[in-house]
C-alpha positions in Angstrom: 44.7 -57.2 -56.2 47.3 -57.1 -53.5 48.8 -53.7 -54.5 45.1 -52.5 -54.6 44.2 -53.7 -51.0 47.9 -52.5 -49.3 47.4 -49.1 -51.7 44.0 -49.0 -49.6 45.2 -49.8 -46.1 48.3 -47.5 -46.6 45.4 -44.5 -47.6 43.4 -45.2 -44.8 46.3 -44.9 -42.2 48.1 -41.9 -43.7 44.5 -40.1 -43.6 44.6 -41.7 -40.1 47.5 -40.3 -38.9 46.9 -36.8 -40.3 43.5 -37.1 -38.6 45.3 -37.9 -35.2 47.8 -35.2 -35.6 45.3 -32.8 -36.4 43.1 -33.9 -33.1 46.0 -33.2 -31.1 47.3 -30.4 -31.6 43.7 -28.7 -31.5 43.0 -30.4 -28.1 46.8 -29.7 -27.0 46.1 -25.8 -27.8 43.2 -25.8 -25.9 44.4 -28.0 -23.2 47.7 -25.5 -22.7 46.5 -22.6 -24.7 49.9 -21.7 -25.8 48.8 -18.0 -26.2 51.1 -14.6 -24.3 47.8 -14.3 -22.5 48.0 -13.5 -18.7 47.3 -16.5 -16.5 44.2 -16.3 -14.5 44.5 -17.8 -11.2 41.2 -16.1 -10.2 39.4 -19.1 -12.0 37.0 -17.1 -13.7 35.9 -14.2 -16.7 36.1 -10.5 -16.5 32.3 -10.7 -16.1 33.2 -12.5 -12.6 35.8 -9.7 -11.5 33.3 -7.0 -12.1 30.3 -9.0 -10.1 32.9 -8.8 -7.5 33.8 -5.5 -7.3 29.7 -4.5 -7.7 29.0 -6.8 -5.0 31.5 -5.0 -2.9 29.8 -1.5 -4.1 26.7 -2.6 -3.0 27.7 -3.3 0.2 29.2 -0.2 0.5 26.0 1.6 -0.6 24.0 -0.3 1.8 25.8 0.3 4.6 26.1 4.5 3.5 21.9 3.5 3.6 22.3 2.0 6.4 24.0 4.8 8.7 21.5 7.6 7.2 18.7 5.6 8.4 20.4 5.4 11.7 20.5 9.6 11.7 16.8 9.4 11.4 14.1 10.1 14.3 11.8 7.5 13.8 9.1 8.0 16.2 6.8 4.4 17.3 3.3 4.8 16.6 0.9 2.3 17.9 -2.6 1.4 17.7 -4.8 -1.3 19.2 -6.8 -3.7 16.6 -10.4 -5.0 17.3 -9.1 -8.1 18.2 -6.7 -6.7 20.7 -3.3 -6.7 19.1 -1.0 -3.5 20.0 0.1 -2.7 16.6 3.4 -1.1 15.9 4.9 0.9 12.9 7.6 3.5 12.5 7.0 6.7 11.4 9.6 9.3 9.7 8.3 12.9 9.3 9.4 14.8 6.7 11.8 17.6 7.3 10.5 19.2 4.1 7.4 17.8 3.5 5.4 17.8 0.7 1.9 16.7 2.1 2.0 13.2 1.7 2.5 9.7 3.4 3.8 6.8 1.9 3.2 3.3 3.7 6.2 1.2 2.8 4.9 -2.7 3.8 8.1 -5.1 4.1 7.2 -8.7 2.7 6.6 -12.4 4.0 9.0 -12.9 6.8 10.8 -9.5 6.6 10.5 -6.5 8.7 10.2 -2.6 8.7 14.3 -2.5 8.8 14.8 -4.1 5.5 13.6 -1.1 3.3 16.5 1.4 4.0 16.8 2.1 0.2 13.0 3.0 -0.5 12.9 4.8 3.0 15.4 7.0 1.8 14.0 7.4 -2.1 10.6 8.5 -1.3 11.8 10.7 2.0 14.4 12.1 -0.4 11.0 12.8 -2.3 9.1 14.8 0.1 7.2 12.4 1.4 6.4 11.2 5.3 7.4 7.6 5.9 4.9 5.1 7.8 6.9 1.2 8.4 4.4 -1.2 9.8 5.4 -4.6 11.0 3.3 -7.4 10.2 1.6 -9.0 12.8 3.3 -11.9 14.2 6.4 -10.1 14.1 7.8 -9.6 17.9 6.9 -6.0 17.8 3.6 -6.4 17.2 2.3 -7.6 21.0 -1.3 -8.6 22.0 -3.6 -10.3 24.9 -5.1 -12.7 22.4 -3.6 -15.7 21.0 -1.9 -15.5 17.0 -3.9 -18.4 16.4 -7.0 -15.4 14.8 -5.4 -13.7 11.7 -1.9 -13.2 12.1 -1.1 -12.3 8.6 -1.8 -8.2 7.8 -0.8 -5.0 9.6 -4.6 -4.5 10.3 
């Protein structure tokens, strides 16, 4: 019965120690990755190098959007509401125009600047550009109070 039991205990701590080694040396090559791979002191994936480099063409893009907006002559058009606001927008006429006006309105918070991209698709396209600013933005001035309606172009 002895030799049984120590035949036993001496199993389970061989399959023990195989077990250990085993668990090592997986989490020693993943700890140290003893691979010839090229150290990456970036801390991060291919995938994160090329979101770099595209974020850094994309600031390059917008700012090439940026300066042909600047070339344009946007002229200021205004008109008075009922309620007395003076109503602002710019307006882009098409060098070679194709008949048509496109009104390009900027979102919550935003402004007629932030559309340099679309301004430049549809003028590209033939089209006449019209950029209102909403009211309550500081272009759009008035007599009366913002307290009435202060939340579409008209």
């Amino acid at each position: 019965m002895k030799k049984k039991i120590l035949c036993i205990v001496s199993s389970l701590v061989l399959f023990l120690l195989i077990g250990l080694t085993v668990a090592g040396n997986y989490f020693y090559d993943v700890a140290i990755n003893r691979s010839n791979e090229a150290v990456e002191l970036y801390g991060g994936t291919e995938e994160a190098v090329e979101a770099v480099s595209a974020l850094e063409e994309e600031q390059e893009r917008l700012e090439e959007l940026r300066n042909w907006t600047s070339k344009r002559d946007f002229q200021t058009v205004e008109v008075e509401s009922e309620d007395g606001l003076t109503l602002r927008a710019q307006y882009l006429e098409n060098e070679s125009p194709n008949g048509k006006t496109v009104i390009l309105a900027h979102g919550y918070k935003g402004n007629s600047e932030q559309m340099p991209e679309i301004t430049r698709f549809y003028y590209e396209e033939g089209y006449n550009i019209l950029k209102p600013d909403a009211r309550g933005m500081e272009r759009v001035k008035g007599t009366i109070s913002d307290t009435a309606g202060t939340t579409g172009w008209m």
